[in-house]
C-alpha positions, 0 to 999 in steps of 0.5 A, a space after each residue: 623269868 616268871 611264865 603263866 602257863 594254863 591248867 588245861 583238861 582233856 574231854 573225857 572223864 575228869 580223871 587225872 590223867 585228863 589234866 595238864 598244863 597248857 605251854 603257851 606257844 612262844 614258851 614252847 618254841 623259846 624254850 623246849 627243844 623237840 629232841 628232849 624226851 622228857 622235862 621236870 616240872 616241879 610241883 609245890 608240896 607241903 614246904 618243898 617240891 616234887 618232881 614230875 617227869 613229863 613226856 614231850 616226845 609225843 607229837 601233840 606237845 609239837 601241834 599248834 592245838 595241844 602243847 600241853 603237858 600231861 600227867 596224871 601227877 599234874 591232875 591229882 596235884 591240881 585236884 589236891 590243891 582244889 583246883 579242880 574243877 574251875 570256872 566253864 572257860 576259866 582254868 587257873 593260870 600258874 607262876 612257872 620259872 625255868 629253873 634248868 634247861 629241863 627243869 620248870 617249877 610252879 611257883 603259885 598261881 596266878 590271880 
């Protein structure tokens, strides 16, 4: 089942720990469960994939107004991929498939 979740950046400095991508709330509630600690989210690189744990036992990820997933992974992935910085109020949407319970990988980006 292909997802299309959100880039999604933090008021701050534009570092990278600024920058995640945003679970929209029906995938959050369909797919996570909030005793997990961490999911994988497999990030495209080069021919392959690398893995990113990221947390979600923190009470933002469970708010109507955060859900997102944030790493500084994710931001230099986005950064490397040119990504960043978009549009004023249009940040790039990613393809995600579950791959496992845990597990969510970017499979492209959305037009």
């Amino acid at each position: 089942m292909a997802l299309v979740w959100t880039a999604w950046k933090r008021a701050g400095t534009g570092s990278a720990t600024d920058y995640g991508l945003k679970v929209p709330l029906p995938d959050r509630e369909k797919l996570f469960e909030k005793w997990w600690q961490t999911v994988v989210l497999e990030l495209p690189a080069g021919r392959g994939f690398t893995e990113v744990e990221v947390n979600v036992s923190k009470a933002s990820f469970w708010t109507a107004k955060c859900h997102a997933l944030i790493s500084d992974e994710i931001g230099r992935w986005l950064h490397a991929n040119g990504l960043v910085p978009w549009p004023t109020h249009r940040p790039p949407k990613l393809i995600v498939e579950q791959m496992s319970a845990r597990t969510f990988r970017v499979k492209s980006v959305a037009n």
